[in-house]
Residue frames as qw, qx, qy, qz and C-alpha x, y, z in Angstrom:
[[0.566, 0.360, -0.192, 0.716, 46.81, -13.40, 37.09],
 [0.606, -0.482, -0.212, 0.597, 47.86, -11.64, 40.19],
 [0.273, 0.730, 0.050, 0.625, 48.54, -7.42, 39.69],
 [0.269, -0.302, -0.420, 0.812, 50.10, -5.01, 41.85],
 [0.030, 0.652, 0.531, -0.540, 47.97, -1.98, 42.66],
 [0.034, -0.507, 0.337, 0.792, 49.87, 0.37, 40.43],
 [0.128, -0.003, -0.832, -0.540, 48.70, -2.35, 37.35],
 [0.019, 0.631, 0.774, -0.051, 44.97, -2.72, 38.57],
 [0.029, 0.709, -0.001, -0.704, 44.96, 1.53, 38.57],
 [0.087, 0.486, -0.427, -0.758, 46.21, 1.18, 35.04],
 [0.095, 0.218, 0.897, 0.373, 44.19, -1.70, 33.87],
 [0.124, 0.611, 0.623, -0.473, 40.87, 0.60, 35.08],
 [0.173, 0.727, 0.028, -0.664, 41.97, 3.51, 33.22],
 [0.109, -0.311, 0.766, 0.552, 42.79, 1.71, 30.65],
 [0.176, 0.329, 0.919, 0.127, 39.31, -0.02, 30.18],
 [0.102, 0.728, 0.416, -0.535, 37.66, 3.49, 31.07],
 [0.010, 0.550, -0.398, -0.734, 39.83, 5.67, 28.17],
 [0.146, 0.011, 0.914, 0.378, 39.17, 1.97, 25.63],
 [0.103, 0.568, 0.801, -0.159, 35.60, 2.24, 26.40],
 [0.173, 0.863, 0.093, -0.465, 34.97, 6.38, 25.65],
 [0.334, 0.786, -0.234, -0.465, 37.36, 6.54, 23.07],
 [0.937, 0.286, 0.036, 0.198, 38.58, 2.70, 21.28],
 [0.710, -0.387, 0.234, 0.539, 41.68, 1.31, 21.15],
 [0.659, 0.179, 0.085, 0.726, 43.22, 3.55, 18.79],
 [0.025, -0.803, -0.074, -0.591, 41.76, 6.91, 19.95],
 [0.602, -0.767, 0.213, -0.063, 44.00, 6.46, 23.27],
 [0.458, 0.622, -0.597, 0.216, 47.69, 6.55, 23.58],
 [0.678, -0.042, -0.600, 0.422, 49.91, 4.70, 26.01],
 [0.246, 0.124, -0.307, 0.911, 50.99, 8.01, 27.62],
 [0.500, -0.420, -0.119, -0.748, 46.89, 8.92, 28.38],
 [0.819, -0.307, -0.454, -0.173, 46.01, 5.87, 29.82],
 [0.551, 0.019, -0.444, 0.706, 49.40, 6.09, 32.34],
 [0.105, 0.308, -0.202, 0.924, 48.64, 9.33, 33.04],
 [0.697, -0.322, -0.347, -0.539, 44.92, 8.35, 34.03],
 [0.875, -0.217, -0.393, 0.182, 46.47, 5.84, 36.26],
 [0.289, -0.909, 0.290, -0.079, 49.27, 8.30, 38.00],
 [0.932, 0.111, 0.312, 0.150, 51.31, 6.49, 36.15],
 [0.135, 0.663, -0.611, -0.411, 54.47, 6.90, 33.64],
 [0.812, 0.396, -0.166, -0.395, 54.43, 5.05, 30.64],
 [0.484, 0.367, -0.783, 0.135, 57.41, 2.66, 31.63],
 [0.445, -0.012, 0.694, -0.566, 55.45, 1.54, 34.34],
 [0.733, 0.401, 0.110, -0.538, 52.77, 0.70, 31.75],
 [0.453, 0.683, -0.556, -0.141, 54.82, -0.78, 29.83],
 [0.012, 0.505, -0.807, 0.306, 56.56, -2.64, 32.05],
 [0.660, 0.112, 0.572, -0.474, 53.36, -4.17, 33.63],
 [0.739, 0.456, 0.441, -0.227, 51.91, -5.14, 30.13],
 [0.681, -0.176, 0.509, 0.496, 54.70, -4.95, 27.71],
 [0.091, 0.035, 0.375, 0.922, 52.80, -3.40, 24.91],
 [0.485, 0.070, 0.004, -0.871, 49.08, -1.25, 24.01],
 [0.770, -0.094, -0.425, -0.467, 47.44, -4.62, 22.89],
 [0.459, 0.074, -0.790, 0.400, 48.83, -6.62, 25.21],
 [0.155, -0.063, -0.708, 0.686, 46.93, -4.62, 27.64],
 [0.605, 0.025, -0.015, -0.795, 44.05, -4.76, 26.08],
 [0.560, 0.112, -0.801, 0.180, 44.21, -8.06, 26.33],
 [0.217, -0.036, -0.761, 0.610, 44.67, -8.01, 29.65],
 [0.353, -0.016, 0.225, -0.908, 41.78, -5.18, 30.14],
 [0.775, 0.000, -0.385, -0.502, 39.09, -7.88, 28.30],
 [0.532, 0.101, -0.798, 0.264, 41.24, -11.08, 30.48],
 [0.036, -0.034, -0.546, 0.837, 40.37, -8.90, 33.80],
 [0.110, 0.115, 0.453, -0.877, 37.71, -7.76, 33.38],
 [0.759, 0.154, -0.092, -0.625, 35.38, -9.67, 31.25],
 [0.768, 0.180, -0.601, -0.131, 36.55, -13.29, 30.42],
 [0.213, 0.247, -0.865, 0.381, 37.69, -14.20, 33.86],
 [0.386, 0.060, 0.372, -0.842, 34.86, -12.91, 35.46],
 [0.723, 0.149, -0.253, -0.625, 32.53, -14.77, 33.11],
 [0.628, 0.334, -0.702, 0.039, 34.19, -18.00, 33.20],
 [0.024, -0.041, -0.828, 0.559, 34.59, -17.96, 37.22],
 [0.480, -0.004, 0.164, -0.862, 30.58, -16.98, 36.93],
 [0.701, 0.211, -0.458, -0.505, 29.51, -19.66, 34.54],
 [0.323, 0.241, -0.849, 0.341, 31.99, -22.25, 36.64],
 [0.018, 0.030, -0.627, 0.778, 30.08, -21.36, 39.90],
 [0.427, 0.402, 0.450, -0.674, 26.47, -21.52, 38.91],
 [0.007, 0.161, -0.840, -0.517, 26.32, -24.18, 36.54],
 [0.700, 0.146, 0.090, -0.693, 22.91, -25.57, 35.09],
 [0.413, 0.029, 0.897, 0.154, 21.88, -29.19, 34.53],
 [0.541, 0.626, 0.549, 0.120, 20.13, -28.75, 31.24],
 [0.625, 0.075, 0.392, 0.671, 21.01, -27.24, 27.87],
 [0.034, -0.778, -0.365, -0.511, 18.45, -24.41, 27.69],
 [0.397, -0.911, -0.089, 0.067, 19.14, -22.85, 30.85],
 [0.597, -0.425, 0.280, 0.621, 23.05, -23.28, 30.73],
 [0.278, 0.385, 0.373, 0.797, 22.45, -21.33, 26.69],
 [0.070, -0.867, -0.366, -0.332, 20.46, -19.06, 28.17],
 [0.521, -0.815, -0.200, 0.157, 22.50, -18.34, 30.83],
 [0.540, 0.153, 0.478, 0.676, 25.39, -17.60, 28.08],
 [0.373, 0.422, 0.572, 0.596, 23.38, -15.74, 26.51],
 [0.402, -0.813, -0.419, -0.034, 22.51, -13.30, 28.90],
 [0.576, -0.407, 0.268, 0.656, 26.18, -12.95, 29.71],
 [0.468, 0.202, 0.358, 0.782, 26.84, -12.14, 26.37],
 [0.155, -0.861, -0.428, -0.225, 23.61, -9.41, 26.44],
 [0.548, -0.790, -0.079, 0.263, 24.91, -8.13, 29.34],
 [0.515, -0.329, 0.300, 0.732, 28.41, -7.26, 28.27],
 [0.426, 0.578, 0.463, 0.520, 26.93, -6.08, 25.02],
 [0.146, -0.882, -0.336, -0.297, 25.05, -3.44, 26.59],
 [0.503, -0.784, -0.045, 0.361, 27.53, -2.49, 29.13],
 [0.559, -0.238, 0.521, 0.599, 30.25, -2.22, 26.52],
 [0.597, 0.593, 0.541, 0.003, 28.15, -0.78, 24.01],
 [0.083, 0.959, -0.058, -0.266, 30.04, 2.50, 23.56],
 [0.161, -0.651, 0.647, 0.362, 33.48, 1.03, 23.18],
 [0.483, 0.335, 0.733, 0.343, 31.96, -1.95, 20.10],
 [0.461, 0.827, 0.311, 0.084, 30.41, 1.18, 18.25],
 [0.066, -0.923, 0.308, 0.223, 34.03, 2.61, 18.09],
 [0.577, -0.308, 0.747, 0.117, 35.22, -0.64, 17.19],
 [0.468, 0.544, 0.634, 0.288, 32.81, -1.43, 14.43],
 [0.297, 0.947, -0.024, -0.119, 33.51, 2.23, 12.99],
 [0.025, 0.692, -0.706, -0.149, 37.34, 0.86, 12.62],
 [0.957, 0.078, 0.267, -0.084, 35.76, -2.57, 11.39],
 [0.762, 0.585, -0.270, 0.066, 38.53, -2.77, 8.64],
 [0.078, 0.573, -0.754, 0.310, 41.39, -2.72, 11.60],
 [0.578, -0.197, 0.678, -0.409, 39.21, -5.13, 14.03],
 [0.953, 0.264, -0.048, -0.142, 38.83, -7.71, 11.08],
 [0.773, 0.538, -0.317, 0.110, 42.11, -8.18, 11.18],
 [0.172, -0.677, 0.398, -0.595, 42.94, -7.78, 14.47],
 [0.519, 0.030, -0.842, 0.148, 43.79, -10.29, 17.37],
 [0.319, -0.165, 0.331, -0.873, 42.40, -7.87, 20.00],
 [0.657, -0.086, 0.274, -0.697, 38.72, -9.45, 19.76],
 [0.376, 0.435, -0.806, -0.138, 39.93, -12.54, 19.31],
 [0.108, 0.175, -0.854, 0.478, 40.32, -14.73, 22.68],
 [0.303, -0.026, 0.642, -0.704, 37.61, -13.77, 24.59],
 [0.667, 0.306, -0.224, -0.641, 34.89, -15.21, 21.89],
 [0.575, 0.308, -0.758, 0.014, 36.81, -18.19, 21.61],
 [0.027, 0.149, -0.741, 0.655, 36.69, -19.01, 25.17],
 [0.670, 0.142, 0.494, -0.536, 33.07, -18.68, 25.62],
 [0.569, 0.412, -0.604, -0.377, 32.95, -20.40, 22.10],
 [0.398, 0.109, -0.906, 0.099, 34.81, -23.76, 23.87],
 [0.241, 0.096, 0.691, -0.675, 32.56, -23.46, 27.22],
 [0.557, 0.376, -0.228, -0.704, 29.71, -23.48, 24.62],
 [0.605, 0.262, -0.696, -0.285, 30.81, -26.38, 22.92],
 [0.058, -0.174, 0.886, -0.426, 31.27, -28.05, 26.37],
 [0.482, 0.146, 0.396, -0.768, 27.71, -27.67, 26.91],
 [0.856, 0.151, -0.297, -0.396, 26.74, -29.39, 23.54],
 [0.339, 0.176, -0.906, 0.184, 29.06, -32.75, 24.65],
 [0.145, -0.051, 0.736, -0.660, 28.02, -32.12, 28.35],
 [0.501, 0.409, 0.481, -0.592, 24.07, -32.19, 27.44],
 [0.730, 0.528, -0.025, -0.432, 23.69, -33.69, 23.79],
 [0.875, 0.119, 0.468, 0.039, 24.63, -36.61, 21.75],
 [0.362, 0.898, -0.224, -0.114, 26.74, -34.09, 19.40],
 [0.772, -0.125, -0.014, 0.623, 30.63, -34.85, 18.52],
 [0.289, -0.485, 0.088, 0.821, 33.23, -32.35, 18.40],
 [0.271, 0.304, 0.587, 0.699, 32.64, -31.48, 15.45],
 [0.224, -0.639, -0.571, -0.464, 29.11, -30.96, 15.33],
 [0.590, -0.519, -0.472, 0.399, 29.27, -29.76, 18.66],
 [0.400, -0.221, 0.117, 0.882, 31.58, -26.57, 17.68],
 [0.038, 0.251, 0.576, 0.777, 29.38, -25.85, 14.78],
 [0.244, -0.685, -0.646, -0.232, 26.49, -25.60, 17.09],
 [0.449, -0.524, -0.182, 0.701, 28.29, -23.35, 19.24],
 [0.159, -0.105, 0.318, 0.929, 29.28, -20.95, 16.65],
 [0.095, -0.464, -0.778, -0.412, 25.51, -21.19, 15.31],
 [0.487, -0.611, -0.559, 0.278, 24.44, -20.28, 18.69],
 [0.352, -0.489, -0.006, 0.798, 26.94, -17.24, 19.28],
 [0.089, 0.136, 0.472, 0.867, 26.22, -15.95, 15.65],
 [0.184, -0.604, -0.731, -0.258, 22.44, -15.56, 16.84],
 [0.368, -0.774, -0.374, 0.354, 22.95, -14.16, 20.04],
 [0.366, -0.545, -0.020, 0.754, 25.54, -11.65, 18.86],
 [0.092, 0.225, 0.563, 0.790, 23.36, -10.64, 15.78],
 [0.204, -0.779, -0.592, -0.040, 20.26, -9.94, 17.83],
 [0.494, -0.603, -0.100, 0.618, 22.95, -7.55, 19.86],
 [0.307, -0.212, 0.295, 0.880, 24.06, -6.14, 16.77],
 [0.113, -0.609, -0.724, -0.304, 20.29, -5.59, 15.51],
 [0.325, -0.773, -0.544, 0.039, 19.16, -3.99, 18.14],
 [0.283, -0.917, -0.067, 0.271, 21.64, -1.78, 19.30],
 [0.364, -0.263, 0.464, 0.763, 24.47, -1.38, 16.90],
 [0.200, 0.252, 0.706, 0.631, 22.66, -1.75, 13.33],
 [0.350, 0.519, 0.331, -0.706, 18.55, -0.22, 14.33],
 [0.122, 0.209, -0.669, -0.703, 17.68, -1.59, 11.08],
 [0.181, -0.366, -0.882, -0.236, 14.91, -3.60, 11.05],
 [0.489, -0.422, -0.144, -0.749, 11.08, -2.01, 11.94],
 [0.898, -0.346, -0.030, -0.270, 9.64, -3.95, 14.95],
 [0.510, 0.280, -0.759, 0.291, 12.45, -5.38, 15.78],
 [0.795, -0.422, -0.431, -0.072, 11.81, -7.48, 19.41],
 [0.151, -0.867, 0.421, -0.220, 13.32, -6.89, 22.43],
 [0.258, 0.541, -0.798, 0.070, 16.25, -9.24, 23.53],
 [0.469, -0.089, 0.685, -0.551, 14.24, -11.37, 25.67],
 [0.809, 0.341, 0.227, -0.422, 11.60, -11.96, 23.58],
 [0.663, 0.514, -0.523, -0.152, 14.26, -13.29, 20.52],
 [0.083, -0.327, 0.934, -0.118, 16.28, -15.61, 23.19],
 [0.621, 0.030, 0.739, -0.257, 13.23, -17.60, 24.29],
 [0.752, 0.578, -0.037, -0.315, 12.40, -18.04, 20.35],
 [0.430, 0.658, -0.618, 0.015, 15.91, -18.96, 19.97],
 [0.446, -0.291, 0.722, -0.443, 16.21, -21.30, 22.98],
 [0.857, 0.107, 0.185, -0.468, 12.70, -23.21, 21.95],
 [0.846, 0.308, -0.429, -0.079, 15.03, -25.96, 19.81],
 [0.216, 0.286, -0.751, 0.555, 17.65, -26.52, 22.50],
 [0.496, -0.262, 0.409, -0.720, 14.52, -27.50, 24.76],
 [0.933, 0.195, 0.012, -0.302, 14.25, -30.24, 22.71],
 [0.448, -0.569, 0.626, 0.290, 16.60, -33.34, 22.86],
 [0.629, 0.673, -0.152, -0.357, 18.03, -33.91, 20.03],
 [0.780, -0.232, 0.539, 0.216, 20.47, -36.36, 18.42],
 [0.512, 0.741, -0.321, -0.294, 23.10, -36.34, 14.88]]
């Protein structure tokens, strides 16, 4: 999607305000004002607050990832999950401030469409991979996705959300452990 200037100003401040202070500890009328904005400008651009979060996650994580992944594909199934999974690392850690504001309002973001999309998406690119590079169906294919994502984004939540476990590894060391079956071809 295409933005005028005025709407790339307000998606920035909008990701900057989301990030320091989650989506409900920022009004409309901050995030404008961040932007040199008015709030019917904001409005106008993105219709309503989730809507442009939305957008803020569409901009500035899921396209980006998607045109990345597109552009610098791998020919095997370990390197294209790893190279997922790295992504996903990455965003964790950049993003870490505005998920531990998120997961302190877990009872609104369970129920929420906000963190919806952008999971899903890598989710199907995921699954692509098991078709593209295994003997999976859909099915089985989906399930290994999700399998996959539930690993990588529990190590994330391990390590830097939860600090629960003693010894816990660093993120490196758990992918290539996690990887080591996907190195192997496999067949269901």
């Amino acid at each position: 999607m295409s933005y005028t200037n005025k709407a790339i100003l307000i998606l920035k401040s909008a990701k900057e305000l989301f990030s320091e202070r989650g989506f409900d500890g920022v009004s409309t009328k901050e995030i404008a004002e961040k932007a040199s904005a008015n709030e019917v400008t904001l409005f106008r651009h993105f219709k309503t607050k989730d809507n442009l979060f939305n957008e803020v996650i569409a901009h500035f994580y899921a396209q980006p990832t998607i045109i990345y992944l597109k552009e610098n594909k791998k020919n095997n199934l370990t390197d294209s999950l790893k190279q997922v999974a790295e992504l996903m690392h990455k965003l964790f850690v950049e993003n870490i401030s505005m998920i531990k504001i998120e997961m302190a309002n877990i009872h609104k973001v369970k129920n929420s469409d906000r963190f919806k999309k952008f999971p899903n998406i890598l989710r199907d690119h995921v699954t692509n991979l098991f078709l593209q590079f295994t003997n999976l169906d859909k099915q089985n294919a989906k399930v290994a996705s999700i399998c996959f994502f539930t690993q990588i984004r529990g190590i994330c939540m391990s390590i830097y959300i939860h600090q629960n476990l003693n010894e816990t590894p660093n993120f490196d060391t758990c992918l290539k452990f996690i990887l080591q079956p996907y190195s192997i071809k496999y067949q269901y």
